[in-house]
Every structure is written in C-alpha cells, then in structure tokens.
VOTOR-175032 format. One record per residue (C-alpha): residue number from 1; residue in three letters; y, x, z. Coordinates in steps of 0.1 Angstrom, whole numbers, plus 5000, padded with zeros to 4 digits. Example, Ala and Ser with C-alpha at 12.3 -4.5 7.8 and 13.67 -1.06 7.14 Angstrom:
BEGIN
- i aa Y X Z
- 1 ALA 4955 5123 5078
- 2 SER 4989 5137 5071
//
This chain:
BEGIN
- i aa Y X Z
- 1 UNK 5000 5000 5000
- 2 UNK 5033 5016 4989
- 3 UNK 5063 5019 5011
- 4 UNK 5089 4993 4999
- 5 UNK 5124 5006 4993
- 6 UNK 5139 4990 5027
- 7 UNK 5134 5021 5042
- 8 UNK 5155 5047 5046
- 9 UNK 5155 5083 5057
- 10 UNK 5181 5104 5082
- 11 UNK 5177 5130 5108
- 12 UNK 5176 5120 5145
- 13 UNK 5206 5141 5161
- 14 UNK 5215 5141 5196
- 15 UNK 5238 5117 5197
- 16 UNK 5215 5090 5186
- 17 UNK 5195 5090 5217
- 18 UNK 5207 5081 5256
- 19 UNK 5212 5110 5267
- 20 UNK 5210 5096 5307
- 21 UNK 5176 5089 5300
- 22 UNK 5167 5116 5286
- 23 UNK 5179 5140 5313
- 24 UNK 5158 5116 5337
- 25 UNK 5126 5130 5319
- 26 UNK 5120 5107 5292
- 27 UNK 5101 5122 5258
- 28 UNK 5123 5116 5228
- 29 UNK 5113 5103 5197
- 30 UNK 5107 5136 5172
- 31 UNK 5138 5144 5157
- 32 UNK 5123 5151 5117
- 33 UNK 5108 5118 5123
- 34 UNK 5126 5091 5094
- 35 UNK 5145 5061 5112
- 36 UNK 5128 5030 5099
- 37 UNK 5144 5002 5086
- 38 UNK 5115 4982 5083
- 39 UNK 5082 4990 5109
- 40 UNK 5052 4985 5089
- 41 UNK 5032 4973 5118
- 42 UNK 4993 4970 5123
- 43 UNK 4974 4951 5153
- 44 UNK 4941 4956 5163
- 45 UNK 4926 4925 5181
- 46 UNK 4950 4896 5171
- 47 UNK 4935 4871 5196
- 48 UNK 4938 4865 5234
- 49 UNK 4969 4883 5244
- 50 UNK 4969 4904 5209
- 51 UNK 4976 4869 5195
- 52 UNK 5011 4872 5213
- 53 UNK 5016 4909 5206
- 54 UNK 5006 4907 5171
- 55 UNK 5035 4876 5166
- 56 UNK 5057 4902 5186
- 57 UNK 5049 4927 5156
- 58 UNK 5054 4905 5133
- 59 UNK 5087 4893 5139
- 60 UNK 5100 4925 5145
- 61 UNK 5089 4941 5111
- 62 UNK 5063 4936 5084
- 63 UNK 5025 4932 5094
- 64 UNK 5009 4954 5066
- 65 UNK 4976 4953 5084
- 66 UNK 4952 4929 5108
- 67 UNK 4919 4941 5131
- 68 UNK 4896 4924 5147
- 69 UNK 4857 4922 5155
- 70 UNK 4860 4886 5152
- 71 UNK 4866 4869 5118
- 72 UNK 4873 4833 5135
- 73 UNK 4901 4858 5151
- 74 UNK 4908 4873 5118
- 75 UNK 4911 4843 5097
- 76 UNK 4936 4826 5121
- 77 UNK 4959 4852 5122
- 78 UNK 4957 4860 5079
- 79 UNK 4974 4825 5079
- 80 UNK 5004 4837 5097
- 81 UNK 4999 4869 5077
- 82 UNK 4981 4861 5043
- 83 UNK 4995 4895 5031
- 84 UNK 4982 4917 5055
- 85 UNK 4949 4937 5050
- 86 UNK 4918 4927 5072
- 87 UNK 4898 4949 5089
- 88 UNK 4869 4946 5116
- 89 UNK 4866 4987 5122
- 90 UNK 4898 5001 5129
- 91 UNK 4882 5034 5118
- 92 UNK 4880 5019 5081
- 93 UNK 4917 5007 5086
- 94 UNK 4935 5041 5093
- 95 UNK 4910 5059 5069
- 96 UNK 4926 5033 5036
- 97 UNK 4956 5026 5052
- 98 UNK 4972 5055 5075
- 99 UNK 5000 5062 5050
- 100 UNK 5012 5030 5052
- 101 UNK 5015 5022 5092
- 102 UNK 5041 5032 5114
- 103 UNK 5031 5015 5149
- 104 UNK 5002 4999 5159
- 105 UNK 4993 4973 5187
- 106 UNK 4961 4975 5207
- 107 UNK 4950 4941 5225
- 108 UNK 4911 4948 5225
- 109 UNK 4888 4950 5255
- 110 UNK 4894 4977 5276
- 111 UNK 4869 5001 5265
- 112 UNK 4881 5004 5233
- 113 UNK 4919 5011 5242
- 114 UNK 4915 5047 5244
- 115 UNK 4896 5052 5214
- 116 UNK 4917 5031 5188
- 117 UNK 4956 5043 5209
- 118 UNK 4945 5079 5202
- 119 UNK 4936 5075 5170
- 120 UNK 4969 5058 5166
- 121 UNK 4989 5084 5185
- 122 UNK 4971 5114 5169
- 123 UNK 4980 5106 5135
- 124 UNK 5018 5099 5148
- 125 UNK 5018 5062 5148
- 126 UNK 5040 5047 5174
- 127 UNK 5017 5030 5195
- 128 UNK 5016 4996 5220
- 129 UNK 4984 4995 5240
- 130 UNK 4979 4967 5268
- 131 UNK 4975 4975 5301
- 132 UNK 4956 4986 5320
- 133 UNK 4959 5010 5290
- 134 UNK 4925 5023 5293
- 135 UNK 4894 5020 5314
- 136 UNK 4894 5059 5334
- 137 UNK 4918 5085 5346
- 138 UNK 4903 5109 5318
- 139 UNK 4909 5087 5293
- 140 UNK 4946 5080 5304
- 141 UNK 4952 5117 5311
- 142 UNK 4942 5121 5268
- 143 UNK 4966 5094 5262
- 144 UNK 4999 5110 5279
- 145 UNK 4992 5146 5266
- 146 UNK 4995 5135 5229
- 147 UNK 5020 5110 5234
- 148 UNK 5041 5135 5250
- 149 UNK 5030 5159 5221
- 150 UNK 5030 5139 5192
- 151 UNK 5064 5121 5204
- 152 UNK 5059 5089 5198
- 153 UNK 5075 5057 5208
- 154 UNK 5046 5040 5233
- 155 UNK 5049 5009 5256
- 156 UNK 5020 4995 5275
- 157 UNK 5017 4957 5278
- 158 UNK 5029 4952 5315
- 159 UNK 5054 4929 5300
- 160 UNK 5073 4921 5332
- 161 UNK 5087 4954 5334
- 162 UNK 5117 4943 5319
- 163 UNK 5122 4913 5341
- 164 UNK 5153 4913 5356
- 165 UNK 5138 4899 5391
- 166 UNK 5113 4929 5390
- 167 UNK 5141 4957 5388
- 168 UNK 5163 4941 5414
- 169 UNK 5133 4937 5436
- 170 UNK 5126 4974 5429
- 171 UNK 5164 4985 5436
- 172 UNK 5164 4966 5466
- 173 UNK 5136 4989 5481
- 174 UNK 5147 5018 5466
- 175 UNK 5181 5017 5480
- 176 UNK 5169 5017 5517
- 177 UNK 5174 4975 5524
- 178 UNK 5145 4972 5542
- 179 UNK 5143 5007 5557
- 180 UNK 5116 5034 5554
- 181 UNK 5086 5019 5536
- 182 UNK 5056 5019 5558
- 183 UNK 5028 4992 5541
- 184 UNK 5027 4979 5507
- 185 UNK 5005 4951 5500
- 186 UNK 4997 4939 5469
- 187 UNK 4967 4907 5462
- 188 UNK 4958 4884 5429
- 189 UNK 4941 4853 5427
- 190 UNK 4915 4871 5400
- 191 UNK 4890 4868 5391
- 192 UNK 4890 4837 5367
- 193 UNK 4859 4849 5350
- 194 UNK 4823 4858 5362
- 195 UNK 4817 4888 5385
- 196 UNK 4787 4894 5410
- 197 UNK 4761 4884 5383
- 198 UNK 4733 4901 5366
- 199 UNK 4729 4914 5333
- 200 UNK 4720 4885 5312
- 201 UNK 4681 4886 5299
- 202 UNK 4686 4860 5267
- 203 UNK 4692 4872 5238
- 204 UNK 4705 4847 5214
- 205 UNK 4713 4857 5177
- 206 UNK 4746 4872 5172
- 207 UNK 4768 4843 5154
- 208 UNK 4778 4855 5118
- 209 UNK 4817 4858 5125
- 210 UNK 4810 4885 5153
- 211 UNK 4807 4920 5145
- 212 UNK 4788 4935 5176
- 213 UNK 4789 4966 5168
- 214 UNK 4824 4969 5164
- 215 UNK 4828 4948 5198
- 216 UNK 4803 4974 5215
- 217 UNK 4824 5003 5198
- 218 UNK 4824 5034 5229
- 219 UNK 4804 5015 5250
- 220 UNK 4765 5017 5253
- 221 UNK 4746 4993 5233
- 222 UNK 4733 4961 5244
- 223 UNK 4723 4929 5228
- 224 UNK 4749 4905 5222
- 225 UNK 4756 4875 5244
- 226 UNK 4783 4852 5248
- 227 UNK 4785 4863 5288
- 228 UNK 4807 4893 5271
- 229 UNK 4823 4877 5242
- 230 UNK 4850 4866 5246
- 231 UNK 4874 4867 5276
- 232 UNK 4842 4873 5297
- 233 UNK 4839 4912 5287
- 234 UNK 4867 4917 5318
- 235 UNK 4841 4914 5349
- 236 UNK 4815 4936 5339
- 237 UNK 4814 4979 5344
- 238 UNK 4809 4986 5305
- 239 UNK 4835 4965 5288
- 240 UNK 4864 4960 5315
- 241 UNK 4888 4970 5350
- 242 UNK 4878 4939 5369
- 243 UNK 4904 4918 5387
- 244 UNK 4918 4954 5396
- 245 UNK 4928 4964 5361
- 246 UNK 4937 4930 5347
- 247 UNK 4961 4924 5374
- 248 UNK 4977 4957 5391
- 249 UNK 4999 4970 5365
- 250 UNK 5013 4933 5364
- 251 UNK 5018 4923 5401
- 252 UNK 5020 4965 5416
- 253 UNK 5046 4970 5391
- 254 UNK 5077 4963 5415
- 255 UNK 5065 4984 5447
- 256 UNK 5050 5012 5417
- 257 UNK 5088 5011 5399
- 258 UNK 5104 5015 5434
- 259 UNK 5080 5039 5452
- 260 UNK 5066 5060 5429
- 261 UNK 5030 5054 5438
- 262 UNK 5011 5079 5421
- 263 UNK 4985 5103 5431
- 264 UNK 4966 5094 5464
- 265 UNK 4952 5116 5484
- 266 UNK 4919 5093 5494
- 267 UNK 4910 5057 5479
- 268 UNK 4883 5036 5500
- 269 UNK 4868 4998 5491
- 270 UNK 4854 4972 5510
- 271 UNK 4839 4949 5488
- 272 UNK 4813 4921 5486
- 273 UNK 4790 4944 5471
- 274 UNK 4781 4950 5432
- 275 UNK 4748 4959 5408
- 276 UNK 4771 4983 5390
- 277 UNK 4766 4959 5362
- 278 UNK 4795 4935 5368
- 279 UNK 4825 4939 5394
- 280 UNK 4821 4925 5430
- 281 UNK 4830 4888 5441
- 282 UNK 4860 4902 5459
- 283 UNK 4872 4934 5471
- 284 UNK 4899 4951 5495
- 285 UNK 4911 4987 5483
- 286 UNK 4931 5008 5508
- 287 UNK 4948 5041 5493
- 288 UNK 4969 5067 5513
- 289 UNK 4999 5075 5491
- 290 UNK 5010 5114 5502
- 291 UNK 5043 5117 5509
- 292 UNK 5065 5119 5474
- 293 UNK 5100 5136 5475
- 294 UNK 5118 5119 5495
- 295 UNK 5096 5091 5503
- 296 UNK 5074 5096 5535
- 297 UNK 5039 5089 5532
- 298 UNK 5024 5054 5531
- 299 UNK 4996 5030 5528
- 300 UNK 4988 5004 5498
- 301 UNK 4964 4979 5497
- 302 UNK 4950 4960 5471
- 303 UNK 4935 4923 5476
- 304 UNK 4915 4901 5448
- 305 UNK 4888 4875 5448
- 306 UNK 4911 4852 5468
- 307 UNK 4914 4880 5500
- 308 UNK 4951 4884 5517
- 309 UNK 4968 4902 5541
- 310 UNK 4957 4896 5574
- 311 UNK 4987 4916 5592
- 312 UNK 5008 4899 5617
- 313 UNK 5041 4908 5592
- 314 UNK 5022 4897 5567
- 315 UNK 5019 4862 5581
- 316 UNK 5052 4862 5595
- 317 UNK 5069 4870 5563
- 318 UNK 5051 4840 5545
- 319 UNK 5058 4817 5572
- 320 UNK 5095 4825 5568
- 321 UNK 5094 4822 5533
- 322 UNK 5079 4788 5530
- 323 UNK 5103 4778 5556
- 324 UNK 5131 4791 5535
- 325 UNK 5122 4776 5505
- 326 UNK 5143 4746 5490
- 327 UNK 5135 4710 5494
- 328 UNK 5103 4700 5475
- 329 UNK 5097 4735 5468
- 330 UNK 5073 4746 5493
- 331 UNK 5040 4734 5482
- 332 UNK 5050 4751 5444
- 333 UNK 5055 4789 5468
- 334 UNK 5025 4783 5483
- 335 UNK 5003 4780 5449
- 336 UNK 5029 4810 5439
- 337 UNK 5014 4829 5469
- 338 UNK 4979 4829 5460
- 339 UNK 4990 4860 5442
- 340 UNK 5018 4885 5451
- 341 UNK 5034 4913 5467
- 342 UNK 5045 4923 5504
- 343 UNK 5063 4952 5511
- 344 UNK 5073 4960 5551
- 345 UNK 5099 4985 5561
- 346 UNK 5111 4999 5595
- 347 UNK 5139 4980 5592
- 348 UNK 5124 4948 5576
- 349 UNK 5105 4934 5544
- 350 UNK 5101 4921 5508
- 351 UNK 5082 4895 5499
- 352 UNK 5080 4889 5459
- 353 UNK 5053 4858 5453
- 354 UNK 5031 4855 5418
- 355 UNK 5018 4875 5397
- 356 UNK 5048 4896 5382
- 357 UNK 5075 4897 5409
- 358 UNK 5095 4877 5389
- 359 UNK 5094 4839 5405
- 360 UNK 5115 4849 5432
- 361 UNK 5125 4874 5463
- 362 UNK 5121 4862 5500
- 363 UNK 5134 4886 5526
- 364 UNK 5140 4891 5567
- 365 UNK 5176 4884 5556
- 366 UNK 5196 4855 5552
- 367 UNK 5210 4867 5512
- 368 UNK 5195 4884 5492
- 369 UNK 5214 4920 5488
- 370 UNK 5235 4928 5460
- 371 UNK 5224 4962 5439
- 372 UNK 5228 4975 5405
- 373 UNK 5197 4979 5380
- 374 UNK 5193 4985 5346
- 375 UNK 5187 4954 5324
- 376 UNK 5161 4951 5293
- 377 UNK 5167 4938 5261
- 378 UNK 5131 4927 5265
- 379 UNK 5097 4947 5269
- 380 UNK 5085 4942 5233
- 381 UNK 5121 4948 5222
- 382 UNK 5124 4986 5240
- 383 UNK 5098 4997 5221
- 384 UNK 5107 4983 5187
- 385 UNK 5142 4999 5198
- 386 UNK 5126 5030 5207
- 387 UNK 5107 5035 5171
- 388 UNK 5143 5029 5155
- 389 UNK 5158 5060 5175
- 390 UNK 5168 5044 5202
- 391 UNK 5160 5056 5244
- 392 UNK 5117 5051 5253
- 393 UNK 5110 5017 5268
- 394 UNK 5108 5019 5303
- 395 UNK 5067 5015 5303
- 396 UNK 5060 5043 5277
- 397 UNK 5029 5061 5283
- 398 UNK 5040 5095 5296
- 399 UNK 5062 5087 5318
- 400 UNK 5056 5055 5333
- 401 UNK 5025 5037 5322
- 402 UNK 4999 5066 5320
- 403 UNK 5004 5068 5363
- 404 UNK 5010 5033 5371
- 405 UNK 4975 5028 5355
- 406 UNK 4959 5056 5365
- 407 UNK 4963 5047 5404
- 408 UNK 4954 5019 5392
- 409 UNK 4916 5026 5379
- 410 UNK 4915 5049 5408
- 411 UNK 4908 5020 5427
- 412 UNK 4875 5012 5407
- 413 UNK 4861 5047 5421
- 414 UNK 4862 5032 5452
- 415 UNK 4850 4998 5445
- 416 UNK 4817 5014 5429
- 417 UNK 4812 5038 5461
- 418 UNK 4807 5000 5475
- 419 UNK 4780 4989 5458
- 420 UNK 4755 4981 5487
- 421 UNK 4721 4975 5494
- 422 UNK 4704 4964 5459
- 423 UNK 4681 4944 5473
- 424 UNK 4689 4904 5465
- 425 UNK 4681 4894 5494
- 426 UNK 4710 4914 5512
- 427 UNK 4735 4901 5485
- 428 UNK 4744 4867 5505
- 429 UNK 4752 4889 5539
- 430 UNK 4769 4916 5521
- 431 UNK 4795 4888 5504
- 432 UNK 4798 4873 5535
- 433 UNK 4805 4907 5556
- 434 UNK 4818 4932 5527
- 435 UNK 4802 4967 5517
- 436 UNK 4827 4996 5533
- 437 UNK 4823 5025 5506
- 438 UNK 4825 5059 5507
- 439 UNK 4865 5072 5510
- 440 UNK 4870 5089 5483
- 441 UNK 4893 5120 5488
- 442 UNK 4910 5125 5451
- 443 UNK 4920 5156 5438
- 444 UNK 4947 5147 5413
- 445 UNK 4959 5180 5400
- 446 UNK 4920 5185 5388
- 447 UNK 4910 5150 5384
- 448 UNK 4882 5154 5409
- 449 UNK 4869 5131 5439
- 450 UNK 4864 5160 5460
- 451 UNK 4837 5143 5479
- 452 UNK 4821 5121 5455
- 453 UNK 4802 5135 5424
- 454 UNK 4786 5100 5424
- 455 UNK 4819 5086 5410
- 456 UNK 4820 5110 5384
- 457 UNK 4812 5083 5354
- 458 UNK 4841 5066 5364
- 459 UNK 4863 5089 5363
- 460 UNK 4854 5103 5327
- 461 UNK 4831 5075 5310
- 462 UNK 4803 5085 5279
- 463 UNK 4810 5080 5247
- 464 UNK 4780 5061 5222
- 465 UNK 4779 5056 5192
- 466 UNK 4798 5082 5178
- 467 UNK 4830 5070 5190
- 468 UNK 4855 5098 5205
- 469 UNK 4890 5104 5216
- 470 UNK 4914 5118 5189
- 471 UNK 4940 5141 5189
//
C-alpha cells in the first residue's frame, strides 16, 4: 500500500518538543523521524476493548490495516473499515505491510502483548499496548529498553490517566495534604469471569471463525474451548494477570502517579488458594514499598474477589464518606465502593471510590484542597499528539507505564507462592481460611526473587511455538 501524498516531511528541532517535560525525563520522539500528517494506523485485536481503541485509531488517522484471530471480530470491524487489509497473524501483517504502518494498537489477551508491541516497537512503529502491557516483569523490562531506544511515541491503555479527578487526587497527596503517607490501600470488585476452576477436559471442535493457533500464539498449546475464548482467557495462568492485572493499573494509578510506587523490596499473598491453572477465588497482596527519594517507606495492599480493608481508618473513612455524600446519593457511593482506593497519612486520608479514581474524592476535611495539576487533552489524544512531534503521553512505556505494570505483575509472584495444598478436598477450607504464601524478597536491580527460584516462570515466561520477543 503506497503512502498517499497527505504526508509530509520536516525535521523535529528542539523547539517543537516541551521542553519542561523533557528535562523531567521524558524520551523524545527521534528527531530524523518525518512528522505525519496523516497516521496510517493498524490494530491488532479490534474487539472487546480493541473495538474502542481501534475507533480511537480510526478517527484520528487512516486504518490501513485490521488483526484479529477472530473473523466474526474481523468482519465487524472491515465494515467500519472496508479498506483496510485483514489479517489473523500479525506476523503475516508486518511481513506485507510494514512500509505502510506508522502506529499500531494492541488489545489482545495478555500473553500476546509482548510479542506483537515489540514487534511493533522494533521496526519503529509507534505503539499503544493495553495495560497491564504485558504478562511478566521480563517481558515489560524488553518493552521499555526499545522503546526508549527505538524512540517511539507509546501509551499503555490505562485510559484514566488523563482524568482530571485522577491528577488532582494525585497532587493532593503529593503536596503533603494529608501528611506523610503511611498505608495505601487499593481493592476491585474483580473477578467478573471464572477463577478457581480446573482445566477443562471437553474438547469440542474449534468453530471455523477462530484461529486457535493464532489465539494460543506464545502460550503452550492446548485444545481449544470456549472456557478461554473470549473474555474468559483473563482468569487463567497461561492466557492472562487475573483480577490483579485487569484492574491495578486502572484503580492503583492515583496513589502510583502520586507515590512513585515502584520497586518493592518483598511481595507476599494470601489467597484462597489456586491449581496454578486458573487465578485464586480471591486474594490479598501486601508489598513493602522502600523508601523513594523523599518519600519514606510504606505499605500497599492490594484486595480483589470482593476482599476490603479491614483497618479501623479504613472503616472510618467510609463511614464519613457515605455520611458526607449528597441526598439520595449514598446508596450510588456505596456500589461505587465495592472498588476503590484509600490512602492514610499522619496527618489524615484520601478516599477516591470506583475503579479509576475518577467518580469522586472524600477526605478527613470539610473541602476539598485547591492544587494545580496538569490537564490532558485526552489519553488517546497524548499519544496521537505525541506521534505528531508533540511531548510523550503521560503513560508511555518507559517512563511511566513499564513500572506501574511491573509492580503490578509483581504481585502475581506472590499470588502463585500461594497455591496451597492440591488436594480437592482441602480447596473448601483453604477459600474459607486463605493460603499465606511465601514473602517474596525482590531484587529489582536484577530481576530476581532472591528467595524464591519457584517463581522464576513468572517472572520470565516460555515462549512456544516459535513466537519471541523482537528488537
């Protein structure tokens, strides 16, 4: 496909970059790279959330290509795009098409992130890859060194980073309104989908829109079944994060953006116990968070299958807030609350309900305080912005995304250190009682659990199949 004469070529000089950010640390686009007029976009998976971020591509430049392993998928998304090219192996896409692609979007299952985002990065595409980016630290590690190299414009799909409520939750912390941060707790209402259950043993036919092996892709083989395909593939150890990595890089974004919370020095899980197949029922993750700069050490802990804080603060805080909540509004905070954020100070706390920090901020004040953040044109929009020349979106891989998830994942070494007993007949006790695992002590400068060779698969998964990282 040729390149069409709305695009046009200059050099990317100084003064065409924010220069702010860029002393902050960000990675700048690469100055020899051609502005684009016109983003010749491709999207691989185009259903699920890729059906938004693919209609996000769209309207911000020309779709010149379409991927998915699913041609019910496929179909649906050539009518919005009957002049894009359709593919079910990305691999086949780049190979015929690489020329002609400038940025690519990645809304697959989460095994296959990696592998198609440094494929993308690699050949210099500017890339969009939803969170939790990818499944393992080694695999997020592979895609901030050639991001960074390869100077790309990157976003991750955390798409309330640019909510306004988010950054002035975030400012409010970080300019000392509730004190010295002690405790920052963080829980979801996930999962939605199955977790605690057994391979399945059926093993209907695969149905003639699916292409299996393009689904499996990285992952081990395995017959087909509609337990994984679709939506499903997010509870089980070989396809997805769990309620862990669906969630956290939605509703720990706030306390992340505001603290910093990268690196941990130890990671430990209670949890209902597992068969290493699927994710547990539930599960409670503490991690110790080493002292940062200027921000003292602290504790976060994570909360899903319907678990909450069980602190005194805790309660108090939601107490206050539902008490504080306008007329006829209560009952909507407390479905709100089934998912959020709690974050307690010396000198008092921050309570920021849901699932992005963005339906509101409840506080041991009577106003909320007045501080100054940055605003976003929109999270798609930064990075669109960014390919044009413009400053890195705020979530681009290096910088910001690449930690946020990987003390994110880091949690799932814990959670499989607390497997438990195998035997079925301990399973009802253990998800009564929980399963304490082993506390893993994390070595992040050599992206080792010091203590813990058991989690090493976790940490740096096999590749099958003869699918690898790139670049």
């Amino acid at each position: 496909m040729a390149r069409k004469s709305t695009r046009r070529t200059f050099l990317t000089t100084g003064a065409a970059v924010g220069v702010g950010f860029w002393a902050a640390g960000g990675i700048a686009p690469r100055p020899s790279r051609a502005a684009i007029e016109t983003i010749h976009f491709a999207s691989v998976g185009v259903a699920g959330k890729g059906a938004s971020d693919s209609q996000d591509a769209g309207r911000a430049g020309e779709m010149v290509a379409i991927c998915d392993i699913d041609d019910n998928s496929l179909d649906g998304a050539a009518k919005r795009w009957p002049n894009a090219k359709k593919y079910n192996d990305y691999r086949k896409m780049f190979d015929e098409m690489e020329k002609s692609i400038d940025a690519v979007t990645v809304s697959t299952p989460d095994h296959c992130h990696a592998v198609i985002g440094s494929a993308a990065i690699s050949r210099g595409k500017h890339c969009f890859i939803q969170k939790p980016l990818a499944k393992s630290v080694f695999e997020i590690r592979h895609l901030m060194r050639i991001s960074a190299e390869k100077k790309v414009a990157t976003q991750m799909g955390n798409q309330h980073t640019a909510d306004s409520n988010l950054r002035r939750a975030a400012q409010i912390i970080k300019d000392g309104h509730i004190g010295t941060v002690k405790e920052v707790h963080v829980w979801t209402n996930r999962p939605i989908w199955d977790q605690g259950i057994d391979r399945p043993s059926d093993m209907p036919p695969v149905p003639p829109y699916v292409h299996w092996p393009e689904f499996i892709g990285p992952a081990e083989m395995r017959p087909y079944s509609p337990a994984y395909h679709n939506f499903k593939w997010r509870g089980w150890w070989a396809f997805g994060t769990g309620a862990l990595g669906d969630m956290a890089c939605h509703t720990l974004n706030m306390s992340f953006h505001a603290l910093d919370l990268r690196d941990p020095a130890s990671i430990q899980a209670t949890t209902s116990g597992h068969n290493k197949e699927t994710y547990p029922s539930w599960s409670i993750i503490k991690y110790e968070m080493p002292k940062r700069g200027e921000r003292p050490a602290l504790t976060f802990t994570w909360y899903d299958g319907s678990k909450r804080p069980e602190t005194e603060e805790y309660k108090k805080a939601e107490e206050a807030a539902l008490a504080r909540a306008p007329e006829g509004k209560a009952k909507g905070l407390r479905g709100l609350l089934r998912s959020g954020s709690f974050v307690l100070g010396d000198k008092g706390w921050l309570l920021a309900p849901g699932d992005y920090a963005g339906d509101g901020i409840y506080m041991d004040q009577p106003e909320v305080p007045t501080v100054k953040y940055d605003r976003s044109p929109g999270h798609f929009e930064e990075w669109v912005n960014a390919i044009k020349g413009g400053e890195q979106s705020m979530s681009n891989v290096p910088n910001y995304a690449g930690p946020l998830a990987e003390t994110v994942v880091l949690g799932n070494l814990a959670v499989w250190a607390a497997a438990g007993d195998q035997d079925p007949s301990k399973r009802a006790e253990q998800k009564e009682k929980g399963v304490v695992g082993t506390k893993i002590q994390w070595d992040a400068k050599n992206m080792t659990a010091t203590n813990a060779p058991e989690v090493a698969n976790i940490i740096k998964p096999e590749f099958h199949n003869g699918y690898k990282l790139e670049g």
